[in-house]
N, CA, C and O atoms as a GROMACS GRO file, in nm:
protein
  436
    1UNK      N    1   0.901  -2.170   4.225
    1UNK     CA    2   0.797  -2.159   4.125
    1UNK      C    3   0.697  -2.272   4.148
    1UNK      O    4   0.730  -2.389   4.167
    2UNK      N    5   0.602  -2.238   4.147
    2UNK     CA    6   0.475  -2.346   4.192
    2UNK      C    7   0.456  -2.451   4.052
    2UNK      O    8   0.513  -2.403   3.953
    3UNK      N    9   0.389  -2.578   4.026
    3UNK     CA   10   0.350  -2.603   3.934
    3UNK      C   11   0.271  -2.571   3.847
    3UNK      O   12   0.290  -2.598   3.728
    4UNK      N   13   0.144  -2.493   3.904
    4UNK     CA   14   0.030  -2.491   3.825
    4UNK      C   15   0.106  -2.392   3.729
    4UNK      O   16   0.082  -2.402   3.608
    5UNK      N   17   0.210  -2.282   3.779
    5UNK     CA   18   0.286  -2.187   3.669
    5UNK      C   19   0.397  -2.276   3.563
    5UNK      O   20   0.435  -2.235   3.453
    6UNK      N   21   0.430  -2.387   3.617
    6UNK     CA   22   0.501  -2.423   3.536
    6UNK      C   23   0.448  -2.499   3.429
    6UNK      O   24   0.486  -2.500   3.312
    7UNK      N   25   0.343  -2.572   3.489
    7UNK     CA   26   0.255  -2.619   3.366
    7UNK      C   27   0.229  -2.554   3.287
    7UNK      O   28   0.252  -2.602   3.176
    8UNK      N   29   0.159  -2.386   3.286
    8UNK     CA   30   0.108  -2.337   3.216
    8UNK      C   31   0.255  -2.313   3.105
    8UNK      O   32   0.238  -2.329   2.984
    9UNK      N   33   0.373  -2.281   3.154
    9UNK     CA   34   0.454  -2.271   3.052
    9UNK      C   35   0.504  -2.367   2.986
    9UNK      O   36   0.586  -2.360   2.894
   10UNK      N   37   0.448  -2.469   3.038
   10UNK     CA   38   0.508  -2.597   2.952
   10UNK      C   39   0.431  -2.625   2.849
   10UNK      O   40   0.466  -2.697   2.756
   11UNK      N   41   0.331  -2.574   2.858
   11UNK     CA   42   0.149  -2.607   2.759
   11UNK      C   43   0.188  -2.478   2.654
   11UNK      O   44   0.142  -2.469   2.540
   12UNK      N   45   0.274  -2.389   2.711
   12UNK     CA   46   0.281  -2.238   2.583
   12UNK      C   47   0.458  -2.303   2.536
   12UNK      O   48   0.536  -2.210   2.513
   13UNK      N   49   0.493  -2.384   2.527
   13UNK     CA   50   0.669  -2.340   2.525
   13UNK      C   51   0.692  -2.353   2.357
   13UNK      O   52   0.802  -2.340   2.303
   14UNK      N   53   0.570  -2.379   2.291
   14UNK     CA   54   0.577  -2.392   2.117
   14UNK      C   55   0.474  -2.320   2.078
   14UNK      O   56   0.403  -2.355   1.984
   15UNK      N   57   0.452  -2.187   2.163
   15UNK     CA   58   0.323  -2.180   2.044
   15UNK      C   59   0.357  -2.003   2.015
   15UNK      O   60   0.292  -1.933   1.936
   16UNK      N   61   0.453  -1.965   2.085
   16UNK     CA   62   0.510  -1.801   2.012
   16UNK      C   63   0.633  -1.812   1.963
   16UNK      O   64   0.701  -1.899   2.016
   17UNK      N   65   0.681  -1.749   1.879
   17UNK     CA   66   0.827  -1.662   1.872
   17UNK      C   67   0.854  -1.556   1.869
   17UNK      O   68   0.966  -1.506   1.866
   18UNK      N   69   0.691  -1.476   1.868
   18UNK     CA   70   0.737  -1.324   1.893
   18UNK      C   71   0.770  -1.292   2.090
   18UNK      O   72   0.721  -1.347   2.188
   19UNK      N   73   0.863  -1.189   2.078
   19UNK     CA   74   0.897  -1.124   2.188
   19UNK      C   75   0.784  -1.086   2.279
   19UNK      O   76   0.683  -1.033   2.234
   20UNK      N   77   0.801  -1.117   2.432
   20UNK     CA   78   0.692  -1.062   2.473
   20UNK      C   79   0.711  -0.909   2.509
   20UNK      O   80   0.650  -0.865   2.607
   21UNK      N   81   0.766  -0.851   2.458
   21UNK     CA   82   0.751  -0.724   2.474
   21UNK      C   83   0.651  -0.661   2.290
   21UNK      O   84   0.563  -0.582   2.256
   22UNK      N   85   0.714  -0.730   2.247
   22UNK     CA   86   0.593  -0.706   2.119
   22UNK      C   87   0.451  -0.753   2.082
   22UNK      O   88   0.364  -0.703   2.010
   23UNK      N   89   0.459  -0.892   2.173
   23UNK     CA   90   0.339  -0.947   2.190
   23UNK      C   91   0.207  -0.821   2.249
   23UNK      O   92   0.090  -0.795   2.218
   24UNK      N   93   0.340  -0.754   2.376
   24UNK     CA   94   0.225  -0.669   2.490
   24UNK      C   95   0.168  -0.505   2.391
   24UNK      O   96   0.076  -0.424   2.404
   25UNK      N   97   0.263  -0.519   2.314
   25UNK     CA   98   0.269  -0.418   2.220
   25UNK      C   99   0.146  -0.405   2.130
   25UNK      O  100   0.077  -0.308   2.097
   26UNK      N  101   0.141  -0.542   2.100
   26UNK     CA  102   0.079  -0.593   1.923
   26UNK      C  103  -0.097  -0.559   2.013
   26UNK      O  104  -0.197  -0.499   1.974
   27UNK      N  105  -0.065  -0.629   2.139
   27UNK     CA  106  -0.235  -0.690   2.194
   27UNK      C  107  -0.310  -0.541   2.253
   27UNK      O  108  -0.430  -0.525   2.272
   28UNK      N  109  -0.198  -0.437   2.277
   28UNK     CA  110  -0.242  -0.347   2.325
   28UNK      C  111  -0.262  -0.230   2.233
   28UNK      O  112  -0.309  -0.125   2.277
   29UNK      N  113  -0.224  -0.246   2.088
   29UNK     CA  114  -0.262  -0.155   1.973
   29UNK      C  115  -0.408  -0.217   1.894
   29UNK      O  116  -0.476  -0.150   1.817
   30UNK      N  117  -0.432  -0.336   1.929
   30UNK     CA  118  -0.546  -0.411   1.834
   30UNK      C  119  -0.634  -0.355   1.917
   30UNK      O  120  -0.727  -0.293   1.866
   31UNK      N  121  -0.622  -0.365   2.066
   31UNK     CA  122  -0.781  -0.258   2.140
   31UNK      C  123  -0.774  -0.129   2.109
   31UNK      O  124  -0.864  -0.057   2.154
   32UNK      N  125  -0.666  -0.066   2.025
   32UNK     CA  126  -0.660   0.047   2.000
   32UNK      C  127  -0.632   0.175   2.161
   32UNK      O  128  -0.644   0.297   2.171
   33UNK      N  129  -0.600   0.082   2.243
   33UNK     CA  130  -0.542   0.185   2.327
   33UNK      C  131  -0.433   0.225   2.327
   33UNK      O  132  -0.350   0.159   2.265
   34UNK      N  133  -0.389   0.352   2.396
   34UNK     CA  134  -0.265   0.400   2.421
   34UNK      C  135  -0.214   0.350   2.549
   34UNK      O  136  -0.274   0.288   2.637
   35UNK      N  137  -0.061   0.396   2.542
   35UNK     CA  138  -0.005   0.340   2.698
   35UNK      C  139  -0.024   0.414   2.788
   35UNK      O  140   0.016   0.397   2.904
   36UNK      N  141  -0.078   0.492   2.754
   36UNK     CA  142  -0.124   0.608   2.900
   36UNK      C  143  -0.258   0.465   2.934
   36UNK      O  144  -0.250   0.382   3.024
   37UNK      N  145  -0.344   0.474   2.853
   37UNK     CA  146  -0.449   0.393   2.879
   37UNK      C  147  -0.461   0.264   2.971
   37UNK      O  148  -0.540   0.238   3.062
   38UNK      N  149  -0.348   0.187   2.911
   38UNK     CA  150  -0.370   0.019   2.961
   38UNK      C  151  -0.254   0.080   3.094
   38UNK      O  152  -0.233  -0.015   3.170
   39UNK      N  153  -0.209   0.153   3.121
   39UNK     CA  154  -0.121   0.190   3.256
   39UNK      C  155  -0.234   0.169   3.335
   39UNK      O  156  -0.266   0.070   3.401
   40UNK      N  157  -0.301   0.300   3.316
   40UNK     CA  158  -0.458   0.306   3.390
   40UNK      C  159  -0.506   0.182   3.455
   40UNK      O  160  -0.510   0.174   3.577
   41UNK      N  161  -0.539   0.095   3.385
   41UNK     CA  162  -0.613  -0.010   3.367
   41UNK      C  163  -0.513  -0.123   3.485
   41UNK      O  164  -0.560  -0.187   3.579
   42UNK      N  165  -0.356  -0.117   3.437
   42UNK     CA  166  -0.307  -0.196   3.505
   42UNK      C  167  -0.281  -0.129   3.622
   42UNK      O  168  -0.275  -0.207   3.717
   43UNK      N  169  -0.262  -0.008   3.652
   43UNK     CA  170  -0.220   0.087   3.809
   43UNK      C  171  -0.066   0.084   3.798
   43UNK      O  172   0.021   0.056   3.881
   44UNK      N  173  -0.062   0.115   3.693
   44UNK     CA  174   0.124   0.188   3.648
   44UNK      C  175   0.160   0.318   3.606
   44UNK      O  176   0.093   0.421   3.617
   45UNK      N  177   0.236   0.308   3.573
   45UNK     CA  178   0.290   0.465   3.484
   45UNK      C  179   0.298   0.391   3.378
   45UNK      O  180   0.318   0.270   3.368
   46UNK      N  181   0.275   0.502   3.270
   46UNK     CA  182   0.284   0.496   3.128
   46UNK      C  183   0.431   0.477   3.082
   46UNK      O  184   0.468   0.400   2.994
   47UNK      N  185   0.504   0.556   3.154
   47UNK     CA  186   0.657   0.496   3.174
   47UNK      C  187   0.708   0.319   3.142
   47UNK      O  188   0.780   0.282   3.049
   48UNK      N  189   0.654   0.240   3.238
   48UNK     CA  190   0.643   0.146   3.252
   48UNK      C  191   0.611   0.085   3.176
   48UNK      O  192   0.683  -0.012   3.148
   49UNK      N  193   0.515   0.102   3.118
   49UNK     CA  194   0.443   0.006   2.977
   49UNK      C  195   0.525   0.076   2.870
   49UNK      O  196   0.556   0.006   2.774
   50UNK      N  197   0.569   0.210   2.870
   50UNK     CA  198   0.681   0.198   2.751
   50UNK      C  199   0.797   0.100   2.747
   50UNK      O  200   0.835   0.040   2.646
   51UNK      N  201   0.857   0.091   2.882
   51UNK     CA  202   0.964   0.040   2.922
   51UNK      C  203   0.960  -0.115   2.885
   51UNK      O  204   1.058  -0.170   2.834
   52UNK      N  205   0.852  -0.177   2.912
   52UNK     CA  206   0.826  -0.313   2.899
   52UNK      C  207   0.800  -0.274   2.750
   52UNK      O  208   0.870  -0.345   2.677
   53UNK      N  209   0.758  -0.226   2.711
   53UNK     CA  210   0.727  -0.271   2.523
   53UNK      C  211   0.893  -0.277   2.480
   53UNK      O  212   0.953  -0.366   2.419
   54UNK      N  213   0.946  -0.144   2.537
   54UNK     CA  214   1.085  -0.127   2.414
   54UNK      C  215   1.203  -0.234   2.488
   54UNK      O  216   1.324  -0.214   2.480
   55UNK      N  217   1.122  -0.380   2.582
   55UNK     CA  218   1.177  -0.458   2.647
   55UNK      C  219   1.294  -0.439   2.746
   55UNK      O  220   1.380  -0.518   2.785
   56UNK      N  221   1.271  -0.316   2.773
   56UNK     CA  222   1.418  -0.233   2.895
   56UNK      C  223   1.351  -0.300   3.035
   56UNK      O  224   1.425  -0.330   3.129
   57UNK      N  225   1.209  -0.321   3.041
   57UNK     CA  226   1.181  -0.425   3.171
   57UNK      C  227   1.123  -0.507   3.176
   57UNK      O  228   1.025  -0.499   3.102
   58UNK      N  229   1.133  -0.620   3.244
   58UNK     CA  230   1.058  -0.740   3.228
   58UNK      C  231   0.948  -0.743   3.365
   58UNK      O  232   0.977  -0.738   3.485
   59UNK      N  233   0.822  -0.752   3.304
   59UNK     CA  234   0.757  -0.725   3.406
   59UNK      C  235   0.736  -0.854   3.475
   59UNK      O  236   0.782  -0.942   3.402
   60UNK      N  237   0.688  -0.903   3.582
   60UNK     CA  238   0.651  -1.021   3.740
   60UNK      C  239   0.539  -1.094   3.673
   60UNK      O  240   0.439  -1.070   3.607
   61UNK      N  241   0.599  -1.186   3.719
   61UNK     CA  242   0.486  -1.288   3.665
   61UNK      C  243   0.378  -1.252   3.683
   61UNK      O  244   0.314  -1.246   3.579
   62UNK      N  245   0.297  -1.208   3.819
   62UNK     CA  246   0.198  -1.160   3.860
   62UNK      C  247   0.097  -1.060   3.766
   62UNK      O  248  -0.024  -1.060   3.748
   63UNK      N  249   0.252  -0.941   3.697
   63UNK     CA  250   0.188  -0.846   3.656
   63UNK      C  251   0.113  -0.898   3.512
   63UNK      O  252   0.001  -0.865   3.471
   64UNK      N  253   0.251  -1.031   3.421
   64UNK     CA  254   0.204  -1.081   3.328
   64UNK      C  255   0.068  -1.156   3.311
   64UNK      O  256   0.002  -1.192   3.214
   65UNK      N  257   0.058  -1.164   3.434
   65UNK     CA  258  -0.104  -1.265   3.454
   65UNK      C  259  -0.222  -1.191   3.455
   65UNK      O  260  -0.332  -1.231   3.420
   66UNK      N  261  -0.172  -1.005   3.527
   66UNK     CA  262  -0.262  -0.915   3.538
   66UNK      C  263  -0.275  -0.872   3.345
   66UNK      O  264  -0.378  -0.844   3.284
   67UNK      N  265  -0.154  -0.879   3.299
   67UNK     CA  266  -0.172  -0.816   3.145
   67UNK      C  267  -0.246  -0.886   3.052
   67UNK      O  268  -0.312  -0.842   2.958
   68UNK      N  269  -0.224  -1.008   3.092
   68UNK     CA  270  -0.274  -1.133   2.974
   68UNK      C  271  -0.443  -1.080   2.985
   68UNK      O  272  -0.516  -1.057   2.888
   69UNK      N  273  -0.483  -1.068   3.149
   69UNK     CA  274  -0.616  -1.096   3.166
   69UNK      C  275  -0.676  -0.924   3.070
   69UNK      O  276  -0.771  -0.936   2.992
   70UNK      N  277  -0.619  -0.799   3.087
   70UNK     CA  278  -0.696  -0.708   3.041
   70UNK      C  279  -0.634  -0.676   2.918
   70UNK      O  280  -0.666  -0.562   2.886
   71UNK      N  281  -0.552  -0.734   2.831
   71UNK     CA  282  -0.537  -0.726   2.707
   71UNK      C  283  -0.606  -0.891   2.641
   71UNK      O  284  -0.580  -0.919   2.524
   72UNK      N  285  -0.675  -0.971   2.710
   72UNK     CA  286  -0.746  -1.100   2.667
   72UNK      C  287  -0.898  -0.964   2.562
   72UNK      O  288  -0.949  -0.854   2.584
   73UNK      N  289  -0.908  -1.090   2.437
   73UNK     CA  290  -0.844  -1.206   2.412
   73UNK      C  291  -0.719  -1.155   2.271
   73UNK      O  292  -0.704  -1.225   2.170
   74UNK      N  293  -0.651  -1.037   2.292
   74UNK     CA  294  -0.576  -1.021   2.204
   74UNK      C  295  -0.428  -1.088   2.224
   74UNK      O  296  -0.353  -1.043   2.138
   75UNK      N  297  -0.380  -1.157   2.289
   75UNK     CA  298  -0.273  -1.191   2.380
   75UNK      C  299  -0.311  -1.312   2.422
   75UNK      O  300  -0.415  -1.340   2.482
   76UNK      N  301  -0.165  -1.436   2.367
   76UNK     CA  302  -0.201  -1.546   2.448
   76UNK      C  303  -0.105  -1.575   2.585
   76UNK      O  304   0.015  -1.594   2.566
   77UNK      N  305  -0.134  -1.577   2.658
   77UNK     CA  306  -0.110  -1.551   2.808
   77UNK      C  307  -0.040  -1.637   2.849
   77UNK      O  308   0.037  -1.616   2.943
   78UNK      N  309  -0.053  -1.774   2.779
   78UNK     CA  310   0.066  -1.880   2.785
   78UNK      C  311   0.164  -1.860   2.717
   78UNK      O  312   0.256  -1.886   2.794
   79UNK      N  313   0.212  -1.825   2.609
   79UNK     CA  314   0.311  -1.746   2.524
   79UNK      C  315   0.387  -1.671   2.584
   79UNK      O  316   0.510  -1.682   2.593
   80UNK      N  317   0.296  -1.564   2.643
   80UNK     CA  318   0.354  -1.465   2.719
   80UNK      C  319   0.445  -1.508   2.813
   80UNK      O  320   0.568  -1.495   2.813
   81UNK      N  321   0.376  -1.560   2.892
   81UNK     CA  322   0.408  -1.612   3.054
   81UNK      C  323   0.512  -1.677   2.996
   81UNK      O  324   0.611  -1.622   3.044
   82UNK      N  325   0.553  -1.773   2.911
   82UNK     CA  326   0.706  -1.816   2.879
   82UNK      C  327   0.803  -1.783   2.844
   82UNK      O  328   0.908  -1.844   2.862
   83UNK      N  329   0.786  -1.654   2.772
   83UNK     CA  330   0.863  -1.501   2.680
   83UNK      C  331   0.915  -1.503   2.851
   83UNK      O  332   1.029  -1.544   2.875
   84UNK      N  333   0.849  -1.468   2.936
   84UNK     CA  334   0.906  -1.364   3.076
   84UNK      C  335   0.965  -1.464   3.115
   84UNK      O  336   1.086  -1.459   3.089
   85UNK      N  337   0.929  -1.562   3.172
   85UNK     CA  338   1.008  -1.656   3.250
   85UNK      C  339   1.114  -1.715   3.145
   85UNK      O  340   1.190  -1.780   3.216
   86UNK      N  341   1.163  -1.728   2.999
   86UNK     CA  342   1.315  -1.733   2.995
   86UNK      C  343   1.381  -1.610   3.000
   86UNK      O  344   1.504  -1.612   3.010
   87UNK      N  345   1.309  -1.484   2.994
   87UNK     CA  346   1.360  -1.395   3.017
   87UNK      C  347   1.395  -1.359   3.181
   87UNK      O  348   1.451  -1.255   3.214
   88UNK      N  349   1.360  -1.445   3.260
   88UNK     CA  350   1.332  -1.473   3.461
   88UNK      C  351   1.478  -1.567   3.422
   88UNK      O  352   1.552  -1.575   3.520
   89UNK      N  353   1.523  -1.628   3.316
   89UNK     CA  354   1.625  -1.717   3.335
   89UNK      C  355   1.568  -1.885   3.341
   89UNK      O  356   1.635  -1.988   3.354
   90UNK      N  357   1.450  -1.873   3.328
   90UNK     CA  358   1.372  -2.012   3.347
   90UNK      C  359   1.453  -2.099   3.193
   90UNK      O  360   1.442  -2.061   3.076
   91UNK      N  361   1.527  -2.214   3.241
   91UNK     CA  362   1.538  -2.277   3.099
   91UNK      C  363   1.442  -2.352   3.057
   91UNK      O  364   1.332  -2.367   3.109
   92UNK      N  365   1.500  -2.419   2.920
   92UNK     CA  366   1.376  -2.522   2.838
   92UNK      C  367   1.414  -2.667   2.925
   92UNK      O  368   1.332  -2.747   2.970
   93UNK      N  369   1.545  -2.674   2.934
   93UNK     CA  370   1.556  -2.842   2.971
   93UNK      C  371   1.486  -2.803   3.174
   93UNK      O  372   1.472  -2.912   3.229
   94UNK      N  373   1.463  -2.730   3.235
   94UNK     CA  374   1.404  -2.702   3.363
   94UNK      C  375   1.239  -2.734   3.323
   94UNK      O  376   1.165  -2.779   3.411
   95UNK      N  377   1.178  -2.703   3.159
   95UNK     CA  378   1.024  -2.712   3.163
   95UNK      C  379   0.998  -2.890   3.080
   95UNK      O  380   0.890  -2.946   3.063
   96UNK      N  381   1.152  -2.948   3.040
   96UNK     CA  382   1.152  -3.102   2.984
   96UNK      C  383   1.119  -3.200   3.075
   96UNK      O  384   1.049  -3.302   3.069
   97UNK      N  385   1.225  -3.115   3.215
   97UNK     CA  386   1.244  -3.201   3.394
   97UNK      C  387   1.109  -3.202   3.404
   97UNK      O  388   1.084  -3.318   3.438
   98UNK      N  389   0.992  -3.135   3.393
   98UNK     CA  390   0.913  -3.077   3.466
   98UNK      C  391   0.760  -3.188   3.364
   98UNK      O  392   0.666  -3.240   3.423
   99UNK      N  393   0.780  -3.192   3.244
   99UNK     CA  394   0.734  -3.263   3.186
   99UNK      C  395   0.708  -3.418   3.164
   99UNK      O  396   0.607  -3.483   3.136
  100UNK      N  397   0.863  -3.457   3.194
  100UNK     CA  398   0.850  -3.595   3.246
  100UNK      C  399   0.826  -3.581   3.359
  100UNK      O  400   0.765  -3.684   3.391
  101UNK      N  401   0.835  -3.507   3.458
  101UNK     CA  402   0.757  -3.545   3.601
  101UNK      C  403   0.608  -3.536   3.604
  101UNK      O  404   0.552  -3.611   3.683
  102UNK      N  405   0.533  -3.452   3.530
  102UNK     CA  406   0.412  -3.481   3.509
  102UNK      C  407   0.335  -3.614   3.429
  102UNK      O  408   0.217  -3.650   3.431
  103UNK      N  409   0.463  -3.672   3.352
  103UNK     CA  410   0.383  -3.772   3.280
  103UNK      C  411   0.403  -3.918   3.395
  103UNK      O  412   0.342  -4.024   3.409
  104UNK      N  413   0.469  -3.883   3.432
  104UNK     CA  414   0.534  -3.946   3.582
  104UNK      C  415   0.380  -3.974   3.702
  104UNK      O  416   0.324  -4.072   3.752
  105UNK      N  417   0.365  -3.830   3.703
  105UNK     CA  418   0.242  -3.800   3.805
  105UNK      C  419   0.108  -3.892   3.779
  105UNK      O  420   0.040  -3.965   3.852
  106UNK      N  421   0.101  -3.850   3.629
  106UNK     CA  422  -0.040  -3.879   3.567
  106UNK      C  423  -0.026  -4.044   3.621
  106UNK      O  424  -0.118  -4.058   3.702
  107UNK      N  425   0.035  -4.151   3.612
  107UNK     CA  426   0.025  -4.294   3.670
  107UNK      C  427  -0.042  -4.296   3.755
  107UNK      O  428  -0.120  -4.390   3.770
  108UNK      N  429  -0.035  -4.181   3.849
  108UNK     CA  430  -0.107  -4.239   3.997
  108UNK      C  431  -0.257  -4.130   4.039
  108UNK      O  432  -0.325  -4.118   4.141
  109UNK      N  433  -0.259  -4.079   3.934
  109UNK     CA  434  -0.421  -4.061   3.930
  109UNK      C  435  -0.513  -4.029   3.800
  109UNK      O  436  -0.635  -4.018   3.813
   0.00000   0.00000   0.00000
């Protein structure tokens, strides 16, 4: 996992408690689309975006970065991105390590 991703989940790791499968849910009923729709949009099956809402799949970081951007600004994308990655198995004390090493970093520039 690169940093610039881990930062970003370290900057979201307090700011949801909803599920990101309800999050993708919530952000994709406020544009008032359907899941046939935002499939479209993302180059999936509608399948798929059911599957990820009723949380049976966890979608790739990649794809979460593709979702954040075309359900923005209903969806916060740092939230998200941390929902998936403890759901990737990513722990909290792995984004604490990761925190003191950045405050670590910041000394030398």
């Amino acid at each position: 996992m690169t940093i610039p991703v881990l930062h970003e989940v370290y900057v979201a790791m307090k700011t949801s408690n909803i599920a990101y499968n309800e999050q993708i849910r919530r952000a994709r009923e406020k544009k008032a689309w359907t899941q046939r729709r935002l499939a479209e949009e993302l180059g999936v099956t509608p399948s798929y975006i059911s599957n990820v809402e009723k949380g049976k799949q966890v979608p790739t970081i990649a794809r979460t970065k593709e979702l954040a951007k075309i359900l923005k600004p209903h969806i916060n994308q740092k939230a998200l991105l941390k929902k998936i990655l403890e759901k990737q198995g990513v722990k909290e004390e792995d984004l604490s390590l990761y925190r003191k090493f950045l405050t670590k970093l910041k000394k030398y520039f």
